[in-house]
KOLKOL-340881 format. One record per residue: residue number from 1; x, y, z of N, C-alpha, C, O in turn. Coordinates in nm, 2 decimals. Each point is the difference from the previous one (the first is absolute). Layout:
% residues N
<k->NUM | nc1->X | nc2->Y | nc3->Z | cac1->X | cac2->Y | cac3->Z | cc1->X | cc2->Y | cc3->Z | oc1->X | oc2->Y | oc3->Z>
...
% end
This chain:
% residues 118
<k->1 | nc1->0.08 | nc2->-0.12 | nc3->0.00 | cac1->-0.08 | cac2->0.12 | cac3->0.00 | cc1->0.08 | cc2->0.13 | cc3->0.00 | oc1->-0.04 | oc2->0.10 | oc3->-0.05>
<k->2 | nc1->0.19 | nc2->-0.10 | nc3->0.11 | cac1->0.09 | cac2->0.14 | cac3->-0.03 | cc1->-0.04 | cc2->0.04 | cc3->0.15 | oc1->0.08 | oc2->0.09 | oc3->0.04>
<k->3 | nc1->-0.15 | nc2->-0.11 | nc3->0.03 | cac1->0.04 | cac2->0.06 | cac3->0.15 | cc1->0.07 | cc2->-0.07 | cc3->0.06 | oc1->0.03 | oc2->-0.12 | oc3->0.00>
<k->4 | nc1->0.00 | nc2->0.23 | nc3->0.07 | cac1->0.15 | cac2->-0.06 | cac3->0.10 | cc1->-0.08 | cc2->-0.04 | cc3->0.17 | oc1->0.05 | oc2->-0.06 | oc3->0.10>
<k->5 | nc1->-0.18 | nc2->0.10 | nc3->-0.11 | cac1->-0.08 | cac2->0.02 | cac3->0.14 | cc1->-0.10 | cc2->-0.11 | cc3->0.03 | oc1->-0.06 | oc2->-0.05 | oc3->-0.10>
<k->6 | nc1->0.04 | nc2->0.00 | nc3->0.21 | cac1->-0.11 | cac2->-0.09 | cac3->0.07 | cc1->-0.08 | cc2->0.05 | cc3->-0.01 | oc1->0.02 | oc2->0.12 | oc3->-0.01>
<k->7 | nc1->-0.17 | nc2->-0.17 | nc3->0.02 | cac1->-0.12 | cac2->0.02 | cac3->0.05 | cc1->0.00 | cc2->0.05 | cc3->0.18 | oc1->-0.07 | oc2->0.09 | oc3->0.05>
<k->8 | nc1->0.16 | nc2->-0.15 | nc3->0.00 | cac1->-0.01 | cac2->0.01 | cac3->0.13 | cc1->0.04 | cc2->0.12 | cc3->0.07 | oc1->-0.03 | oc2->0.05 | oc3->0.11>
<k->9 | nc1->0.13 | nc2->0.00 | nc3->-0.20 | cac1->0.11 | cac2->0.09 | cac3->0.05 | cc1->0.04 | cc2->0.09 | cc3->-0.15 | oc1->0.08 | oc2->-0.04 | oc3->-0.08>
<k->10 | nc1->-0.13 | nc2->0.14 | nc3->0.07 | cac1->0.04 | cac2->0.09 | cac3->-0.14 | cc1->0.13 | cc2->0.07 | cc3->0.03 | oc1->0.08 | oc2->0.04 | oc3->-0.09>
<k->11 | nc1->-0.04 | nc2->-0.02 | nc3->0.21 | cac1->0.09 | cac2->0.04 | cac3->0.10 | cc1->0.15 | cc2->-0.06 | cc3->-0.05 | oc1->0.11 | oc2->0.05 | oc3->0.00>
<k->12 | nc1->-0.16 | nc2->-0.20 | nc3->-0.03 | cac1->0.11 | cac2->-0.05 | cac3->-0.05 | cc1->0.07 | cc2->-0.01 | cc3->-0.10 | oc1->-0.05 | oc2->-0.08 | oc3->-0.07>
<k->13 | nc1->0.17 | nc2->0.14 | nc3->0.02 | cac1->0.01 | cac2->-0.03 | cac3->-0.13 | cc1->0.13 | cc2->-0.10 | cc3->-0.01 | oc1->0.04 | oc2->-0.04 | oc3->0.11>
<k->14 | nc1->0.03 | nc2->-0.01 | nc3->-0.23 | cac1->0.07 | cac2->-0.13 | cac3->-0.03 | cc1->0.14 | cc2->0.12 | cc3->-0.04 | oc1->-0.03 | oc2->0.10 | oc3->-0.07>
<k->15 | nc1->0.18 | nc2->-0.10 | nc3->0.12 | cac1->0.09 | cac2->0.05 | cac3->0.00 | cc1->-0.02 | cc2->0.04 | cc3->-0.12 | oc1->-0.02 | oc2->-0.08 | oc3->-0.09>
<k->16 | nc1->0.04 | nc2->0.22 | nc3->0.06 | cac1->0.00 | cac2->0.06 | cac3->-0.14 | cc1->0.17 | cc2->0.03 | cc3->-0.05 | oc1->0.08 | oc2->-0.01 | oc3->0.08>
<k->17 | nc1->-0.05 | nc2->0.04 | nc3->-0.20 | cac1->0.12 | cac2->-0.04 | cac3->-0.04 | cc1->0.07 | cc2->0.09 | cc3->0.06 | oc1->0.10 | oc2->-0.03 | oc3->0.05>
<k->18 | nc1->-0.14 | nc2->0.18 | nc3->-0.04 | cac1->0.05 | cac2->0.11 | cac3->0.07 | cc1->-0.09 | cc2->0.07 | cc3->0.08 | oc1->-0.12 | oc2->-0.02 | oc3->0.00>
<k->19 | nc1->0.19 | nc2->0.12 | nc3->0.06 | cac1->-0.10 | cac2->0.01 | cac3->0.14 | cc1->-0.11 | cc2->0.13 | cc3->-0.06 | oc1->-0.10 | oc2->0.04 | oc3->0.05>
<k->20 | nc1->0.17 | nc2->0.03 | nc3->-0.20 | cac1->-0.13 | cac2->0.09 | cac3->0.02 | cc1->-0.12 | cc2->-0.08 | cc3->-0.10 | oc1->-0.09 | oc2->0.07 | oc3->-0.05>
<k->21 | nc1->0.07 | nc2->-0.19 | nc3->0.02 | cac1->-0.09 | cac2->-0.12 | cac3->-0.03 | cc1->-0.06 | cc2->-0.02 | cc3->0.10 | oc1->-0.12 | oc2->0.02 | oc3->0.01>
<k->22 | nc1->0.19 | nc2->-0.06 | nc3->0.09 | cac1->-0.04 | cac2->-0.05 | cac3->0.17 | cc1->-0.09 | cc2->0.10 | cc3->0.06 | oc1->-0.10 | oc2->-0.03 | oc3->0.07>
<k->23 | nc1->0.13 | nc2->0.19 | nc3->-0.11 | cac1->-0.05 | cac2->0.12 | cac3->0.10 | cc1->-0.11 | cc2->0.03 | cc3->-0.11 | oc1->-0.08 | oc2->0.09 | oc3->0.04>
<k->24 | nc1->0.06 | nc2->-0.14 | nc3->-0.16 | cac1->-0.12 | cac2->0.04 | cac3->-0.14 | cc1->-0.11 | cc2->-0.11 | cc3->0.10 | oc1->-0.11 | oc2->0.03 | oc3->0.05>
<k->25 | nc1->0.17 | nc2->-0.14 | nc3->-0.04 | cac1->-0.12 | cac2->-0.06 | cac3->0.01 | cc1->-0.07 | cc2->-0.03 | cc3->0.20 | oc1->-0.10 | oc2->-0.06 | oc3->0.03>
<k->26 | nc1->0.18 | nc2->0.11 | nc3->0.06 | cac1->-0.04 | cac2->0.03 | cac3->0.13 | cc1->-0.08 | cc2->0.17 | cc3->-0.05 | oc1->-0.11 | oc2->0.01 | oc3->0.04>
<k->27 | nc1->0.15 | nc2->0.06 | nc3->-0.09 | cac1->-0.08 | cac2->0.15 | cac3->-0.02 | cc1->-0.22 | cc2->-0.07 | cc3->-0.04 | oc1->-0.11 | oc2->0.01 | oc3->0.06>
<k->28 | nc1->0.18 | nc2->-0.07 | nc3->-0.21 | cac1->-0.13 | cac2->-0.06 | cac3->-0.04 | cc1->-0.06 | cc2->-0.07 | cc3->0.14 | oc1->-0.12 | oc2->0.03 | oc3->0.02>
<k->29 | nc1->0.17 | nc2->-0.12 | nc3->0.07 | cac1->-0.06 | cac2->-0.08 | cac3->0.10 | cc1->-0.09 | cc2->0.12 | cc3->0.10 | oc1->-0.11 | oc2->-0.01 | oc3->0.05>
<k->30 | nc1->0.22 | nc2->0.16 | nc3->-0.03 | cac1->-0.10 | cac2->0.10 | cac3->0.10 | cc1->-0.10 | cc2->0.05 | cc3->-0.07 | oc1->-0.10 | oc2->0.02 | oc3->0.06>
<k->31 | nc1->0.12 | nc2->0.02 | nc3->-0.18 | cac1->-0.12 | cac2->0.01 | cac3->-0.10 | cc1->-0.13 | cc2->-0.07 | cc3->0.03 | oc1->-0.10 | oc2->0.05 | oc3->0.05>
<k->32 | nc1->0.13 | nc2->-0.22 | nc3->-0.09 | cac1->-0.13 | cac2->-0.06 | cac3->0.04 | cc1->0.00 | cc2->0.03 | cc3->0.13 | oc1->-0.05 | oc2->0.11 | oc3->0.01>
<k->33 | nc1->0.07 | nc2->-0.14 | nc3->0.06 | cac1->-0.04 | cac2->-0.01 | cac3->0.16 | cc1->-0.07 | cc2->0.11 | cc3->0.01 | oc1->-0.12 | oc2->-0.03 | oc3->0.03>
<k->34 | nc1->0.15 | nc2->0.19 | nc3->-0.06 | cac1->-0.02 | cac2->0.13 | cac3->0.01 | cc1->-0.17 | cc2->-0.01 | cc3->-0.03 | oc1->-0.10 | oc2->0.02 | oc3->0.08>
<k->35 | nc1->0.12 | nc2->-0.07 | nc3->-0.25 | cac1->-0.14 | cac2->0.04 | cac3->-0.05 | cc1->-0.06 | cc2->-0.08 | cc3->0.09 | oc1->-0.05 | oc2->0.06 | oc3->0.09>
<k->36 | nc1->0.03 | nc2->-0.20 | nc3->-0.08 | cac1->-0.04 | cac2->-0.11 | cac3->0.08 | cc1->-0.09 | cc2->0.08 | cc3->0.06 | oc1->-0.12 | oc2->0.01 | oc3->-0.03>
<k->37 | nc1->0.20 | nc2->0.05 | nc3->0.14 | cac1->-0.04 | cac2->0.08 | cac3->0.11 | cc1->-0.08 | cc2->0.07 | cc3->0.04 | oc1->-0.06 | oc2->0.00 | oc3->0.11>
<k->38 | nc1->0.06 | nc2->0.12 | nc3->-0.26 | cac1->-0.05 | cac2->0.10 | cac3->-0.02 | cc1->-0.10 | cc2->-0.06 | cc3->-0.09 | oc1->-0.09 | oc2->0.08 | oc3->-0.03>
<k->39 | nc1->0.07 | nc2->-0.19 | nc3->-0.01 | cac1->-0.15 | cac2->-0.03 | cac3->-0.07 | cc1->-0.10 | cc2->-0.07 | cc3->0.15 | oc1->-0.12 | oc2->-0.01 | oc3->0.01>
<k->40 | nc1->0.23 | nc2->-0.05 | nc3->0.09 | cac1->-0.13 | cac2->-0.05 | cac3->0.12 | cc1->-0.03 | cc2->0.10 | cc3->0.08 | oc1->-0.10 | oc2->0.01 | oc3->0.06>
<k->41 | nc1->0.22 | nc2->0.09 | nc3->-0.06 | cac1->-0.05 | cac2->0.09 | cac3->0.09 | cc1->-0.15 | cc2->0.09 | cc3->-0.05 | oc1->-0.10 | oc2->0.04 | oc3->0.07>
<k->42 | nc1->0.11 | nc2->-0.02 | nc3->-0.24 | cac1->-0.14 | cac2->0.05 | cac3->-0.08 | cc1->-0.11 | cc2->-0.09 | cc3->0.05 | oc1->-0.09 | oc2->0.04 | oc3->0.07>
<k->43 | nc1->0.10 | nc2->-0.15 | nc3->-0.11 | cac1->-0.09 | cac2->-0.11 | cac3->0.03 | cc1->-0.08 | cc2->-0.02 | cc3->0.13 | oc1->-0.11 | oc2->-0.04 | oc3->0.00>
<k->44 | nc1->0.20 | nc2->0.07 | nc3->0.12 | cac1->-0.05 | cac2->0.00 | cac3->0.14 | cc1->-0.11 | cc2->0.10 | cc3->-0.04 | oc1->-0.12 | oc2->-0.03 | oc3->-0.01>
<k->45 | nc1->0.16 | nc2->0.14 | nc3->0.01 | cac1->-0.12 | cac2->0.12 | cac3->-0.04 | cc1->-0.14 | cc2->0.02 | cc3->-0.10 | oc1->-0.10 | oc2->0.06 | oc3->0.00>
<k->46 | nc1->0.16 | nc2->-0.14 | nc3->-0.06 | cac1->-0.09 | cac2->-0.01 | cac3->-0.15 | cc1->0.00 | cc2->-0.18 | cc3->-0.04 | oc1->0.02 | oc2->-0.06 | oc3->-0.10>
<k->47 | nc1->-0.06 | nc2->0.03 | nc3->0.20 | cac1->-0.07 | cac2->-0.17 | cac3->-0.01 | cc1->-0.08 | cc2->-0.05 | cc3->-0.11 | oc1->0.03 | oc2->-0.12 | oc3->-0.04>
<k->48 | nc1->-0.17 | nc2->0.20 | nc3->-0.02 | cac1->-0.08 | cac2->-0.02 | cac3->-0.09 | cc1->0.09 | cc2->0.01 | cc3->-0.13 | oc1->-0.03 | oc2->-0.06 | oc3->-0.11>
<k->49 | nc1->0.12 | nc2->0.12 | nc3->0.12 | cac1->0.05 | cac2->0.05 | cac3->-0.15 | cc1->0.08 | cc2->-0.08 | cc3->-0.07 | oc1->0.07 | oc2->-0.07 | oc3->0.07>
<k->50 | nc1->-0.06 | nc2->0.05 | nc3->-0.19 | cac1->0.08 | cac2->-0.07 | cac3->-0.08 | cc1->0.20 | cc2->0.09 | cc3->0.00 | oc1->0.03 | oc2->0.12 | oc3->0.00>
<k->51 | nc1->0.03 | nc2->-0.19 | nc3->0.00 | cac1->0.12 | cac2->0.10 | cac3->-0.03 | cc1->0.08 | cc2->-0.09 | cc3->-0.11 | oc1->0.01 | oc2->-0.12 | oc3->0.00>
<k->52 | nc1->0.04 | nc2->0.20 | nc3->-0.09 | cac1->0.03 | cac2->-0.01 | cac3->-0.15 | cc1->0.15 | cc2->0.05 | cc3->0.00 | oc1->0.03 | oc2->0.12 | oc3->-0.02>
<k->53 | nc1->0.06 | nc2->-0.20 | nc3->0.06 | cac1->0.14 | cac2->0.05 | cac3->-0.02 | cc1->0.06 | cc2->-0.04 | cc3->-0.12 | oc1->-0.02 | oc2->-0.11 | oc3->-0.04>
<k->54 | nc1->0.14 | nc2->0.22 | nc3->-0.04 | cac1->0.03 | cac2->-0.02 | cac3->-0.13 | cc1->0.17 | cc2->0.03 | cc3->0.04 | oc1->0.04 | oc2->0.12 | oc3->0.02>
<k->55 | nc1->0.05 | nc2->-0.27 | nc3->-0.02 | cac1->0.15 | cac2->-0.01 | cac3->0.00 | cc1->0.05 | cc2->-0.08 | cc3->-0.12 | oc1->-0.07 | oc2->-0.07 | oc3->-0.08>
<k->56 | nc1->0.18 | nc2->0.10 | nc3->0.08 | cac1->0.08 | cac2->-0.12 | cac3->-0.10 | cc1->0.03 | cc2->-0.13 | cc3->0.08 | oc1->0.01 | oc2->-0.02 | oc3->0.12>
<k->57 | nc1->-0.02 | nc2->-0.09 | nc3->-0.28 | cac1->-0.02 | cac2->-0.13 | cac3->0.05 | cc1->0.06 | cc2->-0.06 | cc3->0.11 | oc1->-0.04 | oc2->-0.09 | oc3->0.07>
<k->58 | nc1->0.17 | nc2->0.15 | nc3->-0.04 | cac1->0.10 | cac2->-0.06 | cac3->0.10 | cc1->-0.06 | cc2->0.02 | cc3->0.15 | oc1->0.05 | oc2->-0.05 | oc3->0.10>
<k->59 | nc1->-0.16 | nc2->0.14 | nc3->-0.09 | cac1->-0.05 | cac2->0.06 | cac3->0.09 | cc1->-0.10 | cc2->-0.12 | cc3->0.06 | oc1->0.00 | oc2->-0.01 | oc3->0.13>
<k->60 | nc1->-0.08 | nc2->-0.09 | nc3->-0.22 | cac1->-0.11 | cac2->-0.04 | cac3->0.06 | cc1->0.00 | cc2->-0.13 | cc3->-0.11 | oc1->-0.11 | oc2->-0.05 | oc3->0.01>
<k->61 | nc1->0.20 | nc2->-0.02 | nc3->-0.12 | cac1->-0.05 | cac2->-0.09 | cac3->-0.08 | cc1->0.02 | cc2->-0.14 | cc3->0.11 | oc1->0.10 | oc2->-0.02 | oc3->0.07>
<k->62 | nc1->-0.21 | nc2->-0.06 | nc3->-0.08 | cac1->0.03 | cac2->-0.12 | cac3->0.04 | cc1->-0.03 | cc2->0.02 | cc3->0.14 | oc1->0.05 | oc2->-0.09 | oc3->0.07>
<k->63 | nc1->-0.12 | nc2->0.21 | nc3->-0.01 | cac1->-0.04 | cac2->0.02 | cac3->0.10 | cc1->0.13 | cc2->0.06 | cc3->0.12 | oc1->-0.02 | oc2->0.04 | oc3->0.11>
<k->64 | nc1->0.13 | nc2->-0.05 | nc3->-0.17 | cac1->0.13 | cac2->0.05 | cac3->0.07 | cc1->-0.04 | cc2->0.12 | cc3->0.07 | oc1->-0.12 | oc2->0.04 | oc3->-0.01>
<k->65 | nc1->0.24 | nc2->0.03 | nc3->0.09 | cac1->0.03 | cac2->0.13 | cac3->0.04 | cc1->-0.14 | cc2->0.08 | cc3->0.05 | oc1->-0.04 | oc2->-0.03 | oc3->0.11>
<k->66 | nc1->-0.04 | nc2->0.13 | nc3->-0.18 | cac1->-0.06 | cac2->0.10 | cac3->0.08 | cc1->-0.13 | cc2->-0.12 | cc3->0.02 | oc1->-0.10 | oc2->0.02 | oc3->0.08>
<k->67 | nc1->0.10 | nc2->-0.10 | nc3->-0.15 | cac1->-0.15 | cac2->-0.10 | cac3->0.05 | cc1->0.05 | cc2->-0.10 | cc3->0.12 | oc1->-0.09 | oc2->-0.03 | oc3->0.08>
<k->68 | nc1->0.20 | nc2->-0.02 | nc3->-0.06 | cac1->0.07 | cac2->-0.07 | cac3->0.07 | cc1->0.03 | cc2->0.09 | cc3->0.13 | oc1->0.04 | oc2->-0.03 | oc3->0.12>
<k->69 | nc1->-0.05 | nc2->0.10 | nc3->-0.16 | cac1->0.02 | cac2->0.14 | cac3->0.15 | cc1->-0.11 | cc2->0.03 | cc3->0.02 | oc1->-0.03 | oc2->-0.03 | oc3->0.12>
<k->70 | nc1->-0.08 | nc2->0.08 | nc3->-0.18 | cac1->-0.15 | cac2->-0.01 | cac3->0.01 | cc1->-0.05 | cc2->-0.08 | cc3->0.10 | oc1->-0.05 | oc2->0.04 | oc3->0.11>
<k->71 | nc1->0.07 | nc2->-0.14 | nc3->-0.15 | cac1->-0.05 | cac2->-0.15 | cac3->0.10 | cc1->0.06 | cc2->0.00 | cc3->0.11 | oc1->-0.07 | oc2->-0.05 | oc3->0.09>
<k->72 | nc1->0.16 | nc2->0.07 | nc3->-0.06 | cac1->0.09 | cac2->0.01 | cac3->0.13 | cc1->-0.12 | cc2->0.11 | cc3->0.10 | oc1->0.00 | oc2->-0.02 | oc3->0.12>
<k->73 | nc1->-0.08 | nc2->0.12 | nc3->-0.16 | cac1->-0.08 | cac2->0.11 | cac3->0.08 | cc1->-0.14 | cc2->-0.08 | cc3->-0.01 | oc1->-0.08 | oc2->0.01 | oc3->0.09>
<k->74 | nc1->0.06 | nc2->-0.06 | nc3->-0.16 | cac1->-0.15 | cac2->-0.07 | cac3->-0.05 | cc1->0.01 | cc2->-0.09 | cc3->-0.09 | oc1->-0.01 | oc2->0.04 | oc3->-0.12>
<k->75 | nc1->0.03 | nc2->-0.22 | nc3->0.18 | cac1->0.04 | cac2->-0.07 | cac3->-0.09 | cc1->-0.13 | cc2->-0.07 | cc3->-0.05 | oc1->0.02 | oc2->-0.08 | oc3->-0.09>
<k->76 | nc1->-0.15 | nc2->0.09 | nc3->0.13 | cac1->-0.09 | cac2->0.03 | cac3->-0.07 | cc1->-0.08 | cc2->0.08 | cc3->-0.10 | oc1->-0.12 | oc2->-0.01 | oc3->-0.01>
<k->77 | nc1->0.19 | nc2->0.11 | nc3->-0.06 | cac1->0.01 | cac2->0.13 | cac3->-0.08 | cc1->-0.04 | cc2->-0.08 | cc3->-0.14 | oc1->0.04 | oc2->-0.12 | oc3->0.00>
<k->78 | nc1->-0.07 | nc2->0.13 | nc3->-0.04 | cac1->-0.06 | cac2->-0.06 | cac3->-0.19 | cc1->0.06 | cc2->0.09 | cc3->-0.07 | oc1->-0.06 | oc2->0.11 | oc3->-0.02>
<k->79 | nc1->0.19 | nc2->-0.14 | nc3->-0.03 | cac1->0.04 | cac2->0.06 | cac3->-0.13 | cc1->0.00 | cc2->-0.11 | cc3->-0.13 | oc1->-0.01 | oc2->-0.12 | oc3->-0.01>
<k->80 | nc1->0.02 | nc2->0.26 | nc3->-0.11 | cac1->-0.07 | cac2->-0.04 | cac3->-0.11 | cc1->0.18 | cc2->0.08 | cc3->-0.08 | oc1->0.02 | oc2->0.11 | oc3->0.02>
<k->81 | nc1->0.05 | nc2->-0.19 | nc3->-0.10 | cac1->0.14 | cac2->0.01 | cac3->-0.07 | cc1->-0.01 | cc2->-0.01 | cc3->-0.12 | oc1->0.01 | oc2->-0.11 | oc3->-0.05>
<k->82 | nc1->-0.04 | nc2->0.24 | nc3->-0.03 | cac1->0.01 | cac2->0.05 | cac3->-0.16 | cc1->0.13 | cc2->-0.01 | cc3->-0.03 | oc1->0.08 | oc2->0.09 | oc3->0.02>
<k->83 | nc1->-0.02 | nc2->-0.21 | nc3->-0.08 | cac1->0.16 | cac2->-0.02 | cac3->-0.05 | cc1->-0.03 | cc2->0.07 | cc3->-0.16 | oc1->-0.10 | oc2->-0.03 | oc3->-0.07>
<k->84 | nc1->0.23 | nc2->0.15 | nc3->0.02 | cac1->-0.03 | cac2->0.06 | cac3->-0.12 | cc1->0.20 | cc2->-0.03 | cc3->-0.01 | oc1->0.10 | oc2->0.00 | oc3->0.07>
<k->85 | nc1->-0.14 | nc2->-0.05 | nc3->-0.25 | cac1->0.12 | cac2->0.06 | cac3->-0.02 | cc1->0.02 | cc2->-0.03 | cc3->-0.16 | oc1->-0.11 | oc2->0.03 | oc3->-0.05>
<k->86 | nc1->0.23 | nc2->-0.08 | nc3->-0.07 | cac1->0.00 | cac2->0.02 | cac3->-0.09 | cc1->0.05 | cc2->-0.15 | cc3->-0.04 | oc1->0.06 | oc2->-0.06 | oc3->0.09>
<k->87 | nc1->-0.07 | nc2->0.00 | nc3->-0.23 | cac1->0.10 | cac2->-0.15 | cac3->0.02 | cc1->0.00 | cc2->0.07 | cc3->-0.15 | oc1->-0.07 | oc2->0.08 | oc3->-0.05>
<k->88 | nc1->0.25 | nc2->-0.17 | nc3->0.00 | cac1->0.02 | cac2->0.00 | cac3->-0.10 | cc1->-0.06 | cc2->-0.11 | cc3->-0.09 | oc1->0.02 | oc2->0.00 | oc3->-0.12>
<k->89 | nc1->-0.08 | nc2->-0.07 | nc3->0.16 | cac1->-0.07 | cac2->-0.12 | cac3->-0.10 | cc1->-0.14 | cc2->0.03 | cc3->-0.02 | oc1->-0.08 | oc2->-0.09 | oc3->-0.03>
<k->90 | nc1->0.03 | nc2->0.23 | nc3->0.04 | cac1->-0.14 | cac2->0.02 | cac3->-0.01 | cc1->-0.06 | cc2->0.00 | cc3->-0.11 | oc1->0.03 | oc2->0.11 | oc3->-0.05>
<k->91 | nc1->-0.11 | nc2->-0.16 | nc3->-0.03 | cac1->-0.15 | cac2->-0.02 | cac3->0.13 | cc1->0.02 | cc2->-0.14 | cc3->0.04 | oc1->-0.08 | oc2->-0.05 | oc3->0.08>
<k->92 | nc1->0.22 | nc2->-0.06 | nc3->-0.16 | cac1->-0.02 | cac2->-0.10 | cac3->0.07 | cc1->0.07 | cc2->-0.02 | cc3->0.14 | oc1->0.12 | oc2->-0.01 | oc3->0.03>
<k->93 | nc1->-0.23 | nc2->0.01 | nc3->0.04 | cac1->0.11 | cac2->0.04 | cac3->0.14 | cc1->-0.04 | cc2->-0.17 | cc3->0.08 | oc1->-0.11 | oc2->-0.07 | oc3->-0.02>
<k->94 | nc1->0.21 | nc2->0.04 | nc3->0.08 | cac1->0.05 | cac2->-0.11 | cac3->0.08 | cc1->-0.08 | cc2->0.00 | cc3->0.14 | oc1->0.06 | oc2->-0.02 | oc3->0.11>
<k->95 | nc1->-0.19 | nc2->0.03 | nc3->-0.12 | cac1->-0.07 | cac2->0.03 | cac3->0.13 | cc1->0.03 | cc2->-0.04 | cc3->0.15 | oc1->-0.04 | oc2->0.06 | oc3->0.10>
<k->96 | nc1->0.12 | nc2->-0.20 | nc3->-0.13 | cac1->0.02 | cac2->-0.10 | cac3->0.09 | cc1->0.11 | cc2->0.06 | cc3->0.10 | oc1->0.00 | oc2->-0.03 | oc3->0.12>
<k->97 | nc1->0.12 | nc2->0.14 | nc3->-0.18 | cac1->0.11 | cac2->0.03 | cac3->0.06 | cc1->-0.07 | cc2->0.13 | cc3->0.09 | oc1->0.07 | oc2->0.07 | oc3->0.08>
<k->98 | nc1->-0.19 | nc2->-0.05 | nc3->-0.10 | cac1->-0.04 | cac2->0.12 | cac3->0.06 | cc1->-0.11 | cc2->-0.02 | cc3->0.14 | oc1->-0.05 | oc2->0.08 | oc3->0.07>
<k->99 | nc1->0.04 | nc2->-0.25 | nc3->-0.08 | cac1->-0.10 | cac2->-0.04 | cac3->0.10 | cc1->0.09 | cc2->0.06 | cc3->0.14 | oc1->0.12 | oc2->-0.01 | oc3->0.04>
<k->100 | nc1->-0.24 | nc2->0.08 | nc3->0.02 | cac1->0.00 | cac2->0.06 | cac3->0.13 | cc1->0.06 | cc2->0.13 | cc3->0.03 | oc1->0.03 | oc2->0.01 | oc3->0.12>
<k->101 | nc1->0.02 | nc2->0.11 | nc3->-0.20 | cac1->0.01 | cac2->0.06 | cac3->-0.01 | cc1->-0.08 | cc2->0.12 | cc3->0.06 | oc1->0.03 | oc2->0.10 | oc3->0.07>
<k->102 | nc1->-0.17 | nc2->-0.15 | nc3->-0.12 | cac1->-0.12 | cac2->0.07 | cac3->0.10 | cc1->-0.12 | cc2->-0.10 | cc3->-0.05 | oc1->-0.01 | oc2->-0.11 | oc3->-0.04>
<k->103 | nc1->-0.08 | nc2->0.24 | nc3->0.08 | cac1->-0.15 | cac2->-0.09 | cac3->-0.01 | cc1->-0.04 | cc2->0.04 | cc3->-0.15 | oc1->-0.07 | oc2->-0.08 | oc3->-0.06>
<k->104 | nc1->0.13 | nc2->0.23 | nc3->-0.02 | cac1->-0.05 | cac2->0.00 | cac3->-0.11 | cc1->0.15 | cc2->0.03 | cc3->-0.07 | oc1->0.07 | oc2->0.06 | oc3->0.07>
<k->105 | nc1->-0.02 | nc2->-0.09 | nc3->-0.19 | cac1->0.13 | cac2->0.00 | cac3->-0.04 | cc1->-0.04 | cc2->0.09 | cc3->-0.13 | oc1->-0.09 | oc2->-0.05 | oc3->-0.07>
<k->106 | nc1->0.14 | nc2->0.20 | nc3->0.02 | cac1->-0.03 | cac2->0.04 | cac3->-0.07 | cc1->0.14 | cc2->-0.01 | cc3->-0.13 | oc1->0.12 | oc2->0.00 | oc3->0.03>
<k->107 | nc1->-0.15 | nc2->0.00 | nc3->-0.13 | cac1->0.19 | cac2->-0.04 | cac3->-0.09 | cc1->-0.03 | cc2->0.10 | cc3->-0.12 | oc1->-0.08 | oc2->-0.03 | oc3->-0.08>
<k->108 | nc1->0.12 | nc2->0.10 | nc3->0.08 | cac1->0.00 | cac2->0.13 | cac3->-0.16 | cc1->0.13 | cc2->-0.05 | cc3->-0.08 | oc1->0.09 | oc2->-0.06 | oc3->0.05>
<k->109 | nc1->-0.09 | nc2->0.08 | nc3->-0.17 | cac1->0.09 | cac2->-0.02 | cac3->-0.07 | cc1->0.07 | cc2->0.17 | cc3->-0.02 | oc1->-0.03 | oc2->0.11 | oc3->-0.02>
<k->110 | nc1->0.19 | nc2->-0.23 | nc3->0.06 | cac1->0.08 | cac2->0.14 | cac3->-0.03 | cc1->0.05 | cc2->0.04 | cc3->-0.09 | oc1->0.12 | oc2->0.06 | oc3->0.01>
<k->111 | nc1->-0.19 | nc2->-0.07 | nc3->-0.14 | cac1->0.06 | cac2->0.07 | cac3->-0.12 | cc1->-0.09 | cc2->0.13 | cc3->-0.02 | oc1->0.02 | oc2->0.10 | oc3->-0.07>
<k->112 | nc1->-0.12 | nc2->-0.15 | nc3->0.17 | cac1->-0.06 | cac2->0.19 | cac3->0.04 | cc1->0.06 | cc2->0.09 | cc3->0.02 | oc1->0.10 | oc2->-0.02 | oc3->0.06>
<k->113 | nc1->-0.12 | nc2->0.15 | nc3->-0.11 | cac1->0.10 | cac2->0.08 | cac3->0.06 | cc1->-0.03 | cc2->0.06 | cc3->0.14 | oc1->-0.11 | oc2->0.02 | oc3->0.04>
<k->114 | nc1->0.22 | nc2->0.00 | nc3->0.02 | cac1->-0.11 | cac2->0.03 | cac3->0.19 | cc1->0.00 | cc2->0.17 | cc3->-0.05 | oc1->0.03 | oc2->0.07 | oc3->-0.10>
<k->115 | nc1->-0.11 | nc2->-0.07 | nc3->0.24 | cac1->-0.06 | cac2->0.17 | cac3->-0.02 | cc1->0.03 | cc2->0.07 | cc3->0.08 | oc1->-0.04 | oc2->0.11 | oc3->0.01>
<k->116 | nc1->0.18 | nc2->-0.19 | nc3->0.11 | cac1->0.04 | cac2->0.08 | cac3->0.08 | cc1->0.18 | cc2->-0.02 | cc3->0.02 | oc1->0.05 | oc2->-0.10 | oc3->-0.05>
<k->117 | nc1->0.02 | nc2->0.17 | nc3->0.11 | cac1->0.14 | cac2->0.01 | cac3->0.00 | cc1->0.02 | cc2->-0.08 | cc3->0.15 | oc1->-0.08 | oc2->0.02 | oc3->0.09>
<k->118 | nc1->0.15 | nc2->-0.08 | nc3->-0.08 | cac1->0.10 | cac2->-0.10 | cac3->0.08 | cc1->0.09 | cc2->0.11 | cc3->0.08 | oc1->0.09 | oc2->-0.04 | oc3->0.07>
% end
């Protein structure tokens, strides 16, 4: 899957080859935790409401990081994981390499031109 992190522990990461790799991906780990936080702390308040968070995939695919930190405040919480991204074999795409990524997997072909700067 390309993560270096547990379900159990996002906290954890697998020795990176150099330490500003190492300090990229503990920064990303306060990130999740942070929003985590700041979506239960909304939540306590606003119970009836739906909340609709929008990160990059490293953030939440396969249920990792801010959903994996999520659960840790309320591991009864119902999230729902929109996996989006681009494959070079499109439209025949390899569905099988993409099982669990989320609950809806979206795949655009990248010979599109994007509409935004990197």
């Amino acid at each position: 899957s390309g993560h270096s992190r547990s379900k159990n522990d996002t906290a954890t990461a697998k020795m990176a080859p150099s330490m500003g790799s190492f300090n990229l991906v503990m920064a990303q780990s306060l990130w999740d935790a942070t929003m985590a936080y700041s979506i239960f702390e909304y939540w306590k308040k606003n119970k009836k409401k739906k909340i609709f968070q929008v990160n990059g995939r490293f953030h939440s695919d396969e249920g990792f990081a801010v959903v994996t930190q999520l659960k840790k405040y309320s591991p009864k919480t119902k999230v729902l994981i929109i996996s989006t991204g681009s494959d070079d074999a499109f439209p025949k795409i390899d569905w099988s390499k993409l099982t669990g990524l989320g609950d809806f997997i979206i795949i655009t072909d990248p010979s599109v031109p994007r509409t935004y700067k990197e």
